[in-house]
Short mmCIF file of the C-alpha atoms (twelve columns), coordinates in Angstrom:
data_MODEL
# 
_entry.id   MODEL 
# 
loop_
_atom_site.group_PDB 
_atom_site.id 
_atom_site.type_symbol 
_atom_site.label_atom_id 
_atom_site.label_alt_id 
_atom_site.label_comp_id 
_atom_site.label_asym_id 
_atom_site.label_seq_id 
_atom_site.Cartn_x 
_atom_site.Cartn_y 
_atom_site.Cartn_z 
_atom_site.pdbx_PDB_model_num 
ATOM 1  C CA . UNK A 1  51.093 48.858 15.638 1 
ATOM 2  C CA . UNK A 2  51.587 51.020 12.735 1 
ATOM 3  C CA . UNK A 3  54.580 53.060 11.726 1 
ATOM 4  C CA . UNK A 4  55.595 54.917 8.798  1 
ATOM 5  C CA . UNK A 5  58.876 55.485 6.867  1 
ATOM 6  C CA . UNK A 6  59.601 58.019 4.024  1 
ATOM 7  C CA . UNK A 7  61.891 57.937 1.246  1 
ATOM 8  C CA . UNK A 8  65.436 57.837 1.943  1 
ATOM 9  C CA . UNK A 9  65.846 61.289 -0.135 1 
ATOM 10 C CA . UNK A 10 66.834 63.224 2.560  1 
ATOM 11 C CA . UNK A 11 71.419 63.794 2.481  1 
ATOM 12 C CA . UNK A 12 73.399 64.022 5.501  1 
ATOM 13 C CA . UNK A 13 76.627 62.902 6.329  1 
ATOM 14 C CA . UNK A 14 77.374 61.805 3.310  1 
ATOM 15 C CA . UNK A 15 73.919 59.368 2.914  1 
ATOM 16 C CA . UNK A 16 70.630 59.412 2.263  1 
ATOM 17 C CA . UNK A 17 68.200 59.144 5.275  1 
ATOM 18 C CA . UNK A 18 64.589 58.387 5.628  1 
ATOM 19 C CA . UNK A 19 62.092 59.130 8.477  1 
ATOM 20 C CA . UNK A 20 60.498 56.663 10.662 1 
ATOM 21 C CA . UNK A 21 57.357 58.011 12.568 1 
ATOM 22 C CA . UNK A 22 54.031 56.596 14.481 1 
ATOM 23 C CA . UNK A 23 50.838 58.392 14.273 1 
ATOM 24 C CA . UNK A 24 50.058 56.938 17.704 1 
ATOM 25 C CA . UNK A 25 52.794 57.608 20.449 1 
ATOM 26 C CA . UNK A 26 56.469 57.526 20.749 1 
ATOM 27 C CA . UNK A 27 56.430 54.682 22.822 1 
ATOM 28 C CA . UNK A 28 55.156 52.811 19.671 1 
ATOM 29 C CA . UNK A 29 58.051 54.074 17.782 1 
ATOM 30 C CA . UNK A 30 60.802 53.719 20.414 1 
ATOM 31 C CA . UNK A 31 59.487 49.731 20.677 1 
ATOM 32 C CA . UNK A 32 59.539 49.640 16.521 1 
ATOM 33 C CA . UNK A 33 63.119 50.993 16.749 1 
ATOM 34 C CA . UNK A 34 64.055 48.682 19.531 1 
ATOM 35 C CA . UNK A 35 63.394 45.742 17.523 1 
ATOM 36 C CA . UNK A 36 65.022 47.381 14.276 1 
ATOM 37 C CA . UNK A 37 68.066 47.815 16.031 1 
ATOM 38 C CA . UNK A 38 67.926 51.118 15.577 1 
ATOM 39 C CA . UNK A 39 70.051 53.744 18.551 1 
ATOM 40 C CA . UNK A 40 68.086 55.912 20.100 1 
ATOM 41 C CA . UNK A 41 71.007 58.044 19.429 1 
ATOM 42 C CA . UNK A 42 69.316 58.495 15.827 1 
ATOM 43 C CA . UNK A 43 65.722 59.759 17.198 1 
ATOM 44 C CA . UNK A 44 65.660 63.182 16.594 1 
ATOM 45 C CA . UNK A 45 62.388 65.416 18.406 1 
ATOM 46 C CA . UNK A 46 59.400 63.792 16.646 1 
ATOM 47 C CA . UNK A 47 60.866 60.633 14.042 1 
ATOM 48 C CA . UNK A 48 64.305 58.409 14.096 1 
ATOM 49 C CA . UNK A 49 66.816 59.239 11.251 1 
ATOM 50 C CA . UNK A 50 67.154 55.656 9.624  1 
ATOM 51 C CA . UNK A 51 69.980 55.702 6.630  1 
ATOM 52 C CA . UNK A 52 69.211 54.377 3.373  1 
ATOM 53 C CA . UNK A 53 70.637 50.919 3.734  1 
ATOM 54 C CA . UNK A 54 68.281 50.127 6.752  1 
ATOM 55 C CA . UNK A 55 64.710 51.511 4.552  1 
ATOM 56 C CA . UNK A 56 64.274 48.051 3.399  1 
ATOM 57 C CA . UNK A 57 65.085 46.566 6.741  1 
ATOM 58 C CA . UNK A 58 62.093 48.617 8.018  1 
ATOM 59 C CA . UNK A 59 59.596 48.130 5.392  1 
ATOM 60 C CA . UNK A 60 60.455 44.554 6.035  1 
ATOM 61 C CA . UNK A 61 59.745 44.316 10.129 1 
ATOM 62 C CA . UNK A 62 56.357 46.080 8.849  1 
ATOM 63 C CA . UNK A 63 56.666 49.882 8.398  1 
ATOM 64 C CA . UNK A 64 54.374 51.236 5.837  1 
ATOM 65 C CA . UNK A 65 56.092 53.601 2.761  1 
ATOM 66 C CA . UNK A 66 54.427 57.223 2.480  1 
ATOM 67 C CA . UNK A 67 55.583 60.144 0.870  1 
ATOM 68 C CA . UNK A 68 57.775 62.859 2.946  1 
ATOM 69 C CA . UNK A 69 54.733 65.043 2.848  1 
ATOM 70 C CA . UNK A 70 52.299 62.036 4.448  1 
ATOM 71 C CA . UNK A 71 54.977 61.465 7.417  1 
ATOM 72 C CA . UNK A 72 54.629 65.517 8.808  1 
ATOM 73 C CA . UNK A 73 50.373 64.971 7.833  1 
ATOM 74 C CA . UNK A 74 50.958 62.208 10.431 1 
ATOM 75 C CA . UNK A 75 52.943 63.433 12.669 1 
ATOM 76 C CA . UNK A 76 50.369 66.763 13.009 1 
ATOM 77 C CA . UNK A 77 47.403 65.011 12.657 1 
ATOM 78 C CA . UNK A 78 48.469 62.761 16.148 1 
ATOM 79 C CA . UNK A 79 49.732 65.664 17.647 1 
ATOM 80 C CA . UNK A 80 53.492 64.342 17.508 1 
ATOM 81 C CA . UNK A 81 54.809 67.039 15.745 1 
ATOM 82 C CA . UNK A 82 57.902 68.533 17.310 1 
ATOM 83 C CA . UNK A 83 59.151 71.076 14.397 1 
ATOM 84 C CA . UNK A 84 63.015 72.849 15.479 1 
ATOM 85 C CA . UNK A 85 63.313 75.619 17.458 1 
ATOM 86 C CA . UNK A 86 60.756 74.323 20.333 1 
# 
């Protein structure tokens, strides 16, 4: 099992937020969530929102760091990509 978490450069809310996303199947990322911890309040279409103070938590339990540009190459490439609007 492989996911994937970007930089937490992303504001909201008054944070920084990251994106955590599998280039297999969502189940894969709803069970990699799970065991973060993580709501499933905080997936959003194709990734889960995870705030700044939890990025090391996830490249911890064995998410892999790419760039914000790598996670949407993923995302596409596995046909996961859910972009707004559809």
């Amino acid at each position: 099992m492989t996911v994937y978490i970007d930089p937490p450069t992303w504001p909201g809310h008054g944070r920084m937020w990251s994106h955590l996303v599998s280039d297999v199947s969502f189940a894969e990322l709803h069970d990699f969530a799970d065991r973060l911890g993580v709501p499933r309040r905080a997936f959003e279409r194709d990734h889960y929102d995870i705030p700044s103070h939890r990025y090391a938590d996830a490249v911890a339990a064995g998410a892999v760091e790419v760039s914000s540009r790598d996670v949407v190459r993923l995302l596409n490439g596995a046909g996961l990509r859910r972009p707004k609007g559809r």
